[in-house]
Structure formats: structure tokens, C-alpha cells
BAZAPA-591585 format. One line per 10 residues: number of its first residue (from 1); their letters; for each residue x, y negated, z negated of N, C-alpha, C. Coordinates in steps of 0.1 Angstrom, whole numbers. Example, Ala and Ser with C-alpha at 12.3 -4.5 7.8 and 13.67 -1.06 7.14 Angstrom:
1> as> 132,57,-78,123,45,-78,132,33,-78  128,22,-71,137,11,-71,129,0,-79
END
This chain:
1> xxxxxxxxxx> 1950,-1353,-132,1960,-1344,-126,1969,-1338,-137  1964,-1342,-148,1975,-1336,-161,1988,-1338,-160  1988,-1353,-161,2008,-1356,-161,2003,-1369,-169  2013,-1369,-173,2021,-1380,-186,2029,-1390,-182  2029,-1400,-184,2038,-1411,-177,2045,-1419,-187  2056,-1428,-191,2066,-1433,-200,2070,-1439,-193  2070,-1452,-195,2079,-1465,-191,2097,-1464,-195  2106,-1462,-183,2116,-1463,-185,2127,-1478,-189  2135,-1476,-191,2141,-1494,-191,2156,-1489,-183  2158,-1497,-182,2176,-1496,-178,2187,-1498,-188
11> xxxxxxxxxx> 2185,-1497,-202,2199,-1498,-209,2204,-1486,-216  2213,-1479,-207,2218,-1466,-207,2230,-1465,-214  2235,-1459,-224,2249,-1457,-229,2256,-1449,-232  2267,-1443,-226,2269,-1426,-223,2285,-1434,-234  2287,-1420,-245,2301,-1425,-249,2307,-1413,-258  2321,-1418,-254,2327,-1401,-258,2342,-1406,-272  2348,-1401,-280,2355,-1408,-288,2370,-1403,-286  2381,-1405,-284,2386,-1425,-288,2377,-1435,-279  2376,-1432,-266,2368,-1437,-255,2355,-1435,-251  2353,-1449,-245,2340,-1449,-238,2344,-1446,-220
21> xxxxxxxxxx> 2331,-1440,-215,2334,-1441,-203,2321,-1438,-198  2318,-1447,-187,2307,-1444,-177,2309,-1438,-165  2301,-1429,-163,2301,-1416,-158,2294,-1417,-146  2296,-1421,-128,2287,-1424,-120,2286,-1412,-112  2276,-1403,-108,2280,-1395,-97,2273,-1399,-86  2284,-1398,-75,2274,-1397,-61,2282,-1390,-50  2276,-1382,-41,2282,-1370,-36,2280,-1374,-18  2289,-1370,-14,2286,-1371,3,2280,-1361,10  2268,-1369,19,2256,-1363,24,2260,-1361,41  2252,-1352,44,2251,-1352,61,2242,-1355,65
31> xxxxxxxxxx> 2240,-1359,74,2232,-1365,85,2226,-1356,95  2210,-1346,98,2212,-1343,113,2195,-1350,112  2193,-1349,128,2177,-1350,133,2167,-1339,130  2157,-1347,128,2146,-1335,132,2134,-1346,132  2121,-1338,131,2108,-1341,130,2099,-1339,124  2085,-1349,115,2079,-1341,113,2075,-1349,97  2058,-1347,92,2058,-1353,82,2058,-1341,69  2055,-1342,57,2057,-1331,50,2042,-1336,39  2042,-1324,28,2035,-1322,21,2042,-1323,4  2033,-1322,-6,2040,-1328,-18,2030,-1319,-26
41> xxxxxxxxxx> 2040,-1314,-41,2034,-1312,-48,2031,-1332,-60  2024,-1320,-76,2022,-1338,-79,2023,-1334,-92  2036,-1339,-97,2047,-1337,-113,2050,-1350,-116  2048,-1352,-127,2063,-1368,-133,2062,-1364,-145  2075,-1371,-151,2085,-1376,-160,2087,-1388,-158  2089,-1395,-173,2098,-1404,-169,2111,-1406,-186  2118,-1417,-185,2133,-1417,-190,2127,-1427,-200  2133,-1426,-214,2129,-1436,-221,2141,-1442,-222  2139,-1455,-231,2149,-1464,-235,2156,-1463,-242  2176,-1462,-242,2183,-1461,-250,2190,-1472,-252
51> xxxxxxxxxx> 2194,-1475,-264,2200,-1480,-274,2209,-1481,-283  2224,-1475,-282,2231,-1469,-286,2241,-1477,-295  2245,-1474,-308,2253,-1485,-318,2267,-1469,-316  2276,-1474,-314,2286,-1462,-315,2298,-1471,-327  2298,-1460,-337,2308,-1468,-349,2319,-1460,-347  2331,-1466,-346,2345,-1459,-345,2354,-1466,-357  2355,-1456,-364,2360,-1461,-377,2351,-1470,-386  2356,-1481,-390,2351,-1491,-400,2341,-1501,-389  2343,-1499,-377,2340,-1511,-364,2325,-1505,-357  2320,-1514,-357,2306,-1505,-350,2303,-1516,-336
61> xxxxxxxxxx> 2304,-1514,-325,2302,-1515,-314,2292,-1514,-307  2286,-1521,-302,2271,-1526,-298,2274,-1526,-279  2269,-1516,-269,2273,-1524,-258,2258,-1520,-251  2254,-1531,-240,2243,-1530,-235,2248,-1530,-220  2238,-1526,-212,2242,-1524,-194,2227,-1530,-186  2234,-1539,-183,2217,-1551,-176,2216,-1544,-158  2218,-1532,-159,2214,-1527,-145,2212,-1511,-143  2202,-1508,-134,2201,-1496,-137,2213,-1490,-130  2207,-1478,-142,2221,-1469,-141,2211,-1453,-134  2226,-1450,-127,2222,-1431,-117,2218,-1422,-130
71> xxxxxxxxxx> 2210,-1417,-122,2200,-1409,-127,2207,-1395,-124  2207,-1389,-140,2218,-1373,-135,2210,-1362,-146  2197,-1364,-148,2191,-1359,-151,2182,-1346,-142  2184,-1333,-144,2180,-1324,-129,2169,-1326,-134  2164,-1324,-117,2146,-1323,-112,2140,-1335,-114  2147,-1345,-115,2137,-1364,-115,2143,-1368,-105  2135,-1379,-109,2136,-1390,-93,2131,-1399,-100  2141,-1412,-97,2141,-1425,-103,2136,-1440,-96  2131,-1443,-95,2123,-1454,-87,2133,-1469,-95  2136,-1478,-89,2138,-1493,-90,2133,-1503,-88
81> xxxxxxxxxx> 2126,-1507,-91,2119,-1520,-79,2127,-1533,-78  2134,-1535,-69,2144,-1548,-69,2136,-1561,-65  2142,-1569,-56,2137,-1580,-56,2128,-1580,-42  2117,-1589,-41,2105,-1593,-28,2103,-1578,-25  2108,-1569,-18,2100,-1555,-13,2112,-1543,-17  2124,-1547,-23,2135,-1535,-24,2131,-1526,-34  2131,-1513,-33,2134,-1504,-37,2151,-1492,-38  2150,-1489,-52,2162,-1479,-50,2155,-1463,-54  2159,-1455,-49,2152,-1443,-50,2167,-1434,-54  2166,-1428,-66,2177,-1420,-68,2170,-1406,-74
91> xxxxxxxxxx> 2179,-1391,-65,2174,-1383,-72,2186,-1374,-63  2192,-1358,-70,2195,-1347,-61,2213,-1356,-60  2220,-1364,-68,2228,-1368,-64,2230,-1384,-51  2218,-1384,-49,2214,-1393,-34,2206,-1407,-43  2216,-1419,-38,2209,-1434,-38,2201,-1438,-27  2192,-1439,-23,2185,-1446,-11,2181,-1460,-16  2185,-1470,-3,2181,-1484,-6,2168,-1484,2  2160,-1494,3,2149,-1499,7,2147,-1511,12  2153,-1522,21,2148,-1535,19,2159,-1546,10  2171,-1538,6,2177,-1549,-6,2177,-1561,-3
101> xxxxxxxxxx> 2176,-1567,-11,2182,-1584,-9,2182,-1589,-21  2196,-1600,-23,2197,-1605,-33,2203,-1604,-44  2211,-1592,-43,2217,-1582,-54,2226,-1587,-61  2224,-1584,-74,2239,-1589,-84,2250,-1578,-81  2263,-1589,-87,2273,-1584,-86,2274,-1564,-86  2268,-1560,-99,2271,-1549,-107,2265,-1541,-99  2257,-1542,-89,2252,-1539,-78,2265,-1525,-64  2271,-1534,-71,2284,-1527,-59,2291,-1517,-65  2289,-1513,-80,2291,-1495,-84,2280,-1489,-81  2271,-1498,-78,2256,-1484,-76,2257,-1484,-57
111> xxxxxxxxxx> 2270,-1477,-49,2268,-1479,-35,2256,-1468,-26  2258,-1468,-15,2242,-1467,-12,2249,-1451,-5  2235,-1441,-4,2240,-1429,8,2230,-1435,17  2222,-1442,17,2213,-1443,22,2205,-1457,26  2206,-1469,38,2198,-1478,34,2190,-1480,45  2182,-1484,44,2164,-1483,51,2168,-1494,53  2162,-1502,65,2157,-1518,66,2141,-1515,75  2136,-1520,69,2121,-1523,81,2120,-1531,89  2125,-1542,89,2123,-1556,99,2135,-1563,95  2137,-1572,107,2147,-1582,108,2148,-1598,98
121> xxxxxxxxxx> 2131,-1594,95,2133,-1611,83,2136,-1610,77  2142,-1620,72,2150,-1626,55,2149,-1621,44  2135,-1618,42,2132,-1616,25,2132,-1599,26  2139,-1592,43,2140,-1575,40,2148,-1575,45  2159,-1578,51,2174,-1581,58,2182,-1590,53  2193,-1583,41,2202,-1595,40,2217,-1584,41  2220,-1590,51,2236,-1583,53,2246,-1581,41  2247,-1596,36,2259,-1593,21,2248,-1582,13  2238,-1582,13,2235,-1569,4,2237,-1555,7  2235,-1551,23,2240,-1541,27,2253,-1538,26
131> xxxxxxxxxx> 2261,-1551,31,2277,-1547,30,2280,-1545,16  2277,-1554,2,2279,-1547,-11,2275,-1530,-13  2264,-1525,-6,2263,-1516,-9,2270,-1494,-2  2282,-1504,10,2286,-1497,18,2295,-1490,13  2300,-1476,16,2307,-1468,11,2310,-1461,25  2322,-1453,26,2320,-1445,39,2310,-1437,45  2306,-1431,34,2297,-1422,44,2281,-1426,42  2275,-1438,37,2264,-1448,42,2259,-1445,55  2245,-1439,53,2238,-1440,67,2227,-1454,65  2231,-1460,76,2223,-1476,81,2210,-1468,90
141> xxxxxxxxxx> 2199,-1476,84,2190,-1469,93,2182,-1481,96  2177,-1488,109,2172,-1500,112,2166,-1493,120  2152,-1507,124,2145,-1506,138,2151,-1503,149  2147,-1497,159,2156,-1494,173,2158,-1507,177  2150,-1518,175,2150,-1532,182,2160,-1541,177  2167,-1535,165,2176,-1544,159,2188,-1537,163  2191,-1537,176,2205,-1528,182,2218,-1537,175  2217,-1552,171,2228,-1555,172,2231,-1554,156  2222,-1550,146,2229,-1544,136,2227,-1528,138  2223,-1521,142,2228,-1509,145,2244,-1508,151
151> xxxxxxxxxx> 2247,-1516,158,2261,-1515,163,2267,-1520,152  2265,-1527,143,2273,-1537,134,2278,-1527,125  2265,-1518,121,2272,-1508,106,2269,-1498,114  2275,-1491,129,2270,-1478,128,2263,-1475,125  2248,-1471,128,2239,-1471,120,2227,-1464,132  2216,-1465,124,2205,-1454,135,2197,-1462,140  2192,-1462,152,2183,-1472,154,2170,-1460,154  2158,-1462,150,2145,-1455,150,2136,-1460,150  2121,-1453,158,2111,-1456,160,2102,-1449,154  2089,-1451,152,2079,-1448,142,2078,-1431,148
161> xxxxxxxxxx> 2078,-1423,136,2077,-1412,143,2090,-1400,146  2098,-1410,140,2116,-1402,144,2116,-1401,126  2127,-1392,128,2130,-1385,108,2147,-1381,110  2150,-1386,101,2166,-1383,97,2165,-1374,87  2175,-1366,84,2177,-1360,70,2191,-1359,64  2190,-1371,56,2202,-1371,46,2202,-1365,33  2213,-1355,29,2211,-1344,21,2197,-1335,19  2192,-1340,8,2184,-1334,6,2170,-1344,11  2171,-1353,18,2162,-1363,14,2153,-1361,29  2146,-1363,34,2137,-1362,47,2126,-1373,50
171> xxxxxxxxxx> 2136,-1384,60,2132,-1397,60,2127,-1399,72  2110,-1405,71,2104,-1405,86,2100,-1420,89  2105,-1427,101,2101,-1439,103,2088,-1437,104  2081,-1449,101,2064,-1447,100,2055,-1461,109  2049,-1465,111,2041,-1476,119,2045,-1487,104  2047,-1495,116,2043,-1512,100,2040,-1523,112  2030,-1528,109,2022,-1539,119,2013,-1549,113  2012,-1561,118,2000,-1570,115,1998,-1575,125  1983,-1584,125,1977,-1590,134,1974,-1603,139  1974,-1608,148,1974,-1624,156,1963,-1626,144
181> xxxxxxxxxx> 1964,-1635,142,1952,-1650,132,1952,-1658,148  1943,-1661,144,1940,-1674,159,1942,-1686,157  1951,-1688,170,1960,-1699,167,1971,-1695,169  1977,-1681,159,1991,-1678,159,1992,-1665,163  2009,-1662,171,2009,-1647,174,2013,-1639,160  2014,-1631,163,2013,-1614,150,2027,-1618,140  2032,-1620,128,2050,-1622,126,2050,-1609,122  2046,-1592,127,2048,-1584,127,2043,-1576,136  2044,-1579,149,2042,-1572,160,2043,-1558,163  2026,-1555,166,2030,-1537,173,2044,-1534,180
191> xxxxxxxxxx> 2039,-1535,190,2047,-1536,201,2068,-1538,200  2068,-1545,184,2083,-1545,181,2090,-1530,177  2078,-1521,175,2077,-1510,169,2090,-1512,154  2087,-1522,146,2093,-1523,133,2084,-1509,123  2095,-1509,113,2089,-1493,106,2085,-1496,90  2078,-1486,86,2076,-1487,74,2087,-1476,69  2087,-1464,57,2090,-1451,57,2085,-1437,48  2087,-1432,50,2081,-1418,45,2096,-1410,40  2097,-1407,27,2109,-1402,21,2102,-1391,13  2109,-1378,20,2106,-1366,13,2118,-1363,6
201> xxxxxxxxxx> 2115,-1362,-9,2129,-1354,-18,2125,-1341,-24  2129,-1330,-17,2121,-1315,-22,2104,-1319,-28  2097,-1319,-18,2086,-1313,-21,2077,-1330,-25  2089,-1345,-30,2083,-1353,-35,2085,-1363,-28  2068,-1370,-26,2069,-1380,-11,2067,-1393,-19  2075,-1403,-12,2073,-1419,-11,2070,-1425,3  2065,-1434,2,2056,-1444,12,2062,-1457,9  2067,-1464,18,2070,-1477,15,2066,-1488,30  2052,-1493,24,2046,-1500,36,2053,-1510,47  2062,-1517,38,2071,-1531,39,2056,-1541,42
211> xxxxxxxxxx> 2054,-1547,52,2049,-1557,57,2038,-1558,60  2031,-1544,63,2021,-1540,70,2006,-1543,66  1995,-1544,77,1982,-1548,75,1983,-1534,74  1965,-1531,65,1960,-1519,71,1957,-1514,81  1963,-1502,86,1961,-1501,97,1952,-1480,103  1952,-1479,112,1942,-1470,115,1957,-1452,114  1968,-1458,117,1977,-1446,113,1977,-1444,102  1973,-1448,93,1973,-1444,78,1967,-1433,70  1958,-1433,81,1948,-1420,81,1951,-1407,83  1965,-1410,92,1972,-1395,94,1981,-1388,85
221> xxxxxxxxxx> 1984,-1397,71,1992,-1394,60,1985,-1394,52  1971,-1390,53,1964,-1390,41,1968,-1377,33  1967,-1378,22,1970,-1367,12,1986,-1361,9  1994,-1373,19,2009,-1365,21,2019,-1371,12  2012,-1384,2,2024,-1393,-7,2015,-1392,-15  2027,-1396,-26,2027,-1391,-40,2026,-1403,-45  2038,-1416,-38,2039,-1428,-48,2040,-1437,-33  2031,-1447,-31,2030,-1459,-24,2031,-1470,-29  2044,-1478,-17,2046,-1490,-26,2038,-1498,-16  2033,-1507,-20,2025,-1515,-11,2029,-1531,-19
231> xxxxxxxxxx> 2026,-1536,-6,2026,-1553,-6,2011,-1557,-13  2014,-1571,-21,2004,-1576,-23,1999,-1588,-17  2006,-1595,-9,2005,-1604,-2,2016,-1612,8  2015,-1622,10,2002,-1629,11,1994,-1625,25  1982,-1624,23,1976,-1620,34,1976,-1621,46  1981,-1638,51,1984,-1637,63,1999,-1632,68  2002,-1624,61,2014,-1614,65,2013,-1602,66  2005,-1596,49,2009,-1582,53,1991,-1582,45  1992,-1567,40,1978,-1563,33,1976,-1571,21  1964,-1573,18,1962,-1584,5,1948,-1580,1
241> xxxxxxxxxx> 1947,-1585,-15,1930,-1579,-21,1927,-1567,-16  1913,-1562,-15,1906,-1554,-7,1912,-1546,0  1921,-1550,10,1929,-1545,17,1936,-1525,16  1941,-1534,3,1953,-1526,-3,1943,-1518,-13  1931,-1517,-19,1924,-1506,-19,1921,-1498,-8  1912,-1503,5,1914,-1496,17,1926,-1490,21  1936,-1491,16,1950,-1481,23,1949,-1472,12  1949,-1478,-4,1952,-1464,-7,1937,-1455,-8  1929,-1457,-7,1914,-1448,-3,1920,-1441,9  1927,-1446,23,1935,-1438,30,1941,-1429,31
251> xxxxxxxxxx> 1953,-1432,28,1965,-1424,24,1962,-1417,11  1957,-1421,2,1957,-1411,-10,1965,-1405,-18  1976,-1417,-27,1987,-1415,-32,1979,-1409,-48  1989,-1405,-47,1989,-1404,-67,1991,-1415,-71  2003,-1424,-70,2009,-1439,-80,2008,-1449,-74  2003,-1461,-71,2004,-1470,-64,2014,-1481,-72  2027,-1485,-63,2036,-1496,-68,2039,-1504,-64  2030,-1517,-67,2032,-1532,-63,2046,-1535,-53  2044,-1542,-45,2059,-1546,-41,2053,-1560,-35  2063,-1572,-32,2066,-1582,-23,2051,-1594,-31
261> xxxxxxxxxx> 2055,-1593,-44,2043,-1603,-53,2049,-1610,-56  2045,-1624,-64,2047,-1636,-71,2045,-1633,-81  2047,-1642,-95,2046,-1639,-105,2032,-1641,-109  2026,-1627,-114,2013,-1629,-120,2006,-1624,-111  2009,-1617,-101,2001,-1613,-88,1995,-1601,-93  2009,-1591,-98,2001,-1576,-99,1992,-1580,-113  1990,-1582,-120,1980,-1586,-133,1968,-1591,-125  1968,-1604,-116,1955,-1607,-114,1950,-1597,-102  1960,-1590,-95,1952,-1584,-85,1945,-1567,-94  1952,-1564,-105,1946,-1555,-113,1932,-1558,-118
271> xxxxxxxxxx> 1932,-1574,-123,1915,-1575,-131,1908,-1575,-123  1912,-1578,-112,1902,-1578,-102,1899,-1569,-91  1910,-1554,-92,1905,-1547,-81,1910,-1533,-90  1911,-1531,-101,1919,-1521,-109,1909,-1510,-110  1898,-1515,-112,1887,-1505,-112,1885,-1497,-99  1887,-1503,-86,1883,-1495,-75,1900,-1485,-72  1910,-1491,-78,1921,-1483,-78,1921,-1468,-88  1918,-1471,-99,1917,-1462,-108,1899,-1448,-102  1893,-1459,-93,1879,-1448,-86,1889,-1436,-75  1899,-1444,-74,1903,-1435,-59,1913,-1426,-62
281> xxxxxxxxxx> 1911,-1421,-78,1919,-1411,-86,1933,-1415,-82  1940,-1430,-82,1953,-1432,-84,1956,-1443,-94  1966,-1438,-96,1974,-1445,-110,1984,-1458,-108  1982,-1466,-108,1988,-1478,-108,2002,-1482,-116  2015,-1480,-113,2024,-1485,-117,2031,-1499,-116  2030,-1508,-128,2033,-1519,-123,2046,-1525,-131  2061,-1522,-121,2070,-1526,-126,2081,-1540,-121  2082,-1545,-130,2091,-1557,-128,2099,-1556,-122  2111,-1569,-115,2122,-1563,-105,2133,-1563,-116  2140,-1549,-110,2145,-1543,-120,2142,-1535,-130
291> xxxxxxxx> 2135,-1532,-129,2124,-1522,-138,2124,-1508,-134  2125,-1496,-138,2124,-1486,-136,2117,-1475,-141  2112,-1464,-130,2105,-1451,-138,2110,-1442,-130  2107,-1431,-135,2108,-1416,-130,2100,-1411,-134  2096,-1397,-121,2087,-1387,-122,2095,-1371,-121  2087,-1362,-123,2096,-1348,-126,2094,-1345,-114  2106,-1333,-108,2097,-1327,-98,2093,-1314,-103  2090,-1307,-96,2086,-1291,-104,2097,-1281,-98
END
């Protein structure tokens, strides 16, 4: 596809003399409805790692920043991978959360325009991480079935198939489901109608599975994401092994990006299925939590 990829880091140092100062932007979005999936072109970039010694006079000053920092570079879009399934998605002035949970303090200057939840369990719903991340004009976006945090933060309730559009961004609830094992019922039920999501930023699509088996809707977004994060396990949850080549043979992302693994998971699930990933002409990004990249748009 002729694109170039570079592993970003998060230690960023912006500095001006007699002073330092860090520089955050984030701008207020509006909110209306519509419908509708979209199409993508297929560009990246990504941010390398800085390191900055700034000498002021005879004194040379060393400072490091252990969290990623807003992305105010035009025409990218910055990926995060937090902890179990979160994502942060920054581009256009706009933060979107994904799933947070667990967030450090420093967390609470990076506030959200935007935060997604998929389901009501633990390891993709943690309220002190939402509320760290609230600012006034935060759009809460949850399952319609989770009314009583929709009422809690004002917030949207949506079903697969409904699309918000905050600023620039065009966000579509999408199917996320698994299936009864025998013996036990589904702990991600059709029928709860819980979401995955589909995030269009000018022209560039993200997929974020959360929980989900493979399933037969997947087939209707073929060719329409660019970067899919998918689960790697454990299987009697969500997609696992084999699996997660059959979705992206589906869908048909450009980047596929690990999410909701243990340690050592994306490496062993690489030696052992890297080859049928790299057949299905996509590129595998595998970053740590807290780790970040960016792609260009055009």
C-alpha cells in the first residue's frame, strides 16, 4: 500500500525561554444525529521520540513526561492503547476515550470530548475513570441498556446501527456479541444489544471490537476500516486464535491492533498466526499499554 510506519513513544517536550510551558489544546465540539457507515482512504505517519536537554544558562535541565501527550500536529491521528481494551484516539483538536479504566492521575489534563463505553463489565466500565476524564462539554456515549449511567452523566444511550457526530468525528454503534458454551448463558448477549464502534475522522476509519465473537455482521464493514482493534482473548469471552484472523479476512482492515491481552499474548499469538495476518494484506501493530502511534491522513 506504500506507507511507512514509525513507532512513536510518549516523551514529549515543548519549551520556550525564561520558561517552560506545556501547551494542551482542546476545543468544544457539538453534538447532532445522523446515520450511516463511511468509507476511508489509506495514509499513515507516525511521531518519533523526543528527548529534550534544555540548558538555561550554566544549568541544563533534563525533564521527562510519562504520559501521552495531545497530538497538535495537522493531518494525524494518534492512537493510545491504555489498559485491558482502552483506547485514546486524538486528532482535529478532538480526544475520544474508548473503554478507559484504571487511569493515572496525569490522566485528568488529558479530559475527554468524547467517551465510548461498550458494556457494563468492570474491565470496560469504570466510573472514577470517566468522572477523571469529564469536562463540560464531554459527550457520554453508552449502551441504550445502561440507562442508569446515561442518566448519571447525561449522556447517549445507543444501539447498534445509530451514529453521533462529535466535531469532526462520525461515531457509529456497531454489533458486539458472544455465544452460550454449554452449560453457560452468553456474558455478552445479542439481545443486550451492547456495541462495539466505528469512528470516522475525515475520511479515516477505526473499529473497536470490545468483547465480541466473530460474528456474520462483520461482513457488512468489509473494506470500510483502516485500523481494527481486536481482542485477543480469552476465548470463552470474546474472539481468540483463528478467530481473529477470520474477522480481519472480513472486515479488511489495513492495521490490526491487539487489545484486552496478557502479557506475552500479542507475541505468541503473532508466531503462531502472523503469517495468515500479514496473507490478508494487513499490518499488525503491536503496542504496549501506553504506547503510542499515528497515521497521516491525506
Amino acid at each position: 500500500m506504500g506507507l511507512n510506519s514509525l513507532q512513536s513513544c510518549h516523551y514529549v517536550l515543548y519549551h520556550t525561554l525564561p520558561a517552560l510551558n506545556l501547551i494542551l489544546n482542546t476545543g468544544l465540539q457539538s453534538v447532532v444525529w445522523n446515520m450511516g457507515l463511511t468509507s476511508k482512504p489509506r495514509t499513515m505517519m507516525a511521531l518519533g521520540a523526543i528527548l529534550i536537554l534544555v540548558t538555561v544558562g550554566s544549568a541544563i535541565v533534563a525533564l521527562l513526561l510519562l504520559t501521552p501527550s495531545p497530538t497538535d500536529q495537522e493531518g494525524s491521528i494518534t492512537v493510545t492503547l491504555l489498559d485491558n481494551a482502552g483506547v485514546m484516539i486524538e486528532a482535529d483538536d478532538l480526544r475520544i476515550y474508548i473503554d478507559p479504566i484504571d487511569l493515572n492521575s496525569s490522566f485528568a489534563d488529558l479530559k475527554a470530548d468524547a467517551i465510548l463505553i461498550t458494556h457494563p463489565h468492570g474491565d470496560h466500565y469504570q466510573s472514577s475513570a470517566i468522572n477523571m476524564l469529564q469536562k463540560e462539554s464531554t459527550v457520554n456515549v453508552f449502551p441504550a441498556n445502561m440507562s442508569m449511567q446515561v442518566s448519571i452523566y447525561d449522556g447517549i444511550g445507543v444501539v447498534p446501527g445509530d451514529s453521533i457526530q462529535v466535531g469532526t468525528a462520525n461515531i457509529t454503534a456497531f454489533y458486539m456479541y458472544t455465544f452460550a458454551v454449554e452449560g453457560y448463558d452468553a456474558t455478552h448477549p445479542r439481545e443486550a444489544n451492547w456495541t462495539s464502534y466505528i469512528i470516522e475522522i475525515n475520511g479515516f476509519t477505526f473499529f473497536h471490537a470490545s468483547d465480541s465473537k466473530n460474528i456474520l455482521e462483520y461482513y457488512d464493514i468489509a473494506g470500510q476500516i483502516d485500523v481494527a482493534f481486536l481482542p485477543l482473548g480469552p476465548g470463552c469471552q470474546t474472539m481468540a486464535d483463528y478467530e481473529i484472523v477470520s474477522v480481519i479476512s472480513a472486515i479488511q482492515p489495513d492495521y490490526f491492533i491487539p487489545i484486552h491481552f496478557t502479557e506475552g499474548a500479542c507475541e505468541s499469538f503473532m508466531a503462531t498466526y502472523g503469517d495468515f495476518i500479514r496473507d490478508a494484506d494487513c499490518e499488525a501493530l503491536l503496542l504496549d499499554n501506553y504506547e503510542s502511534h499515528s497515521f497521516a491522513m491525506s
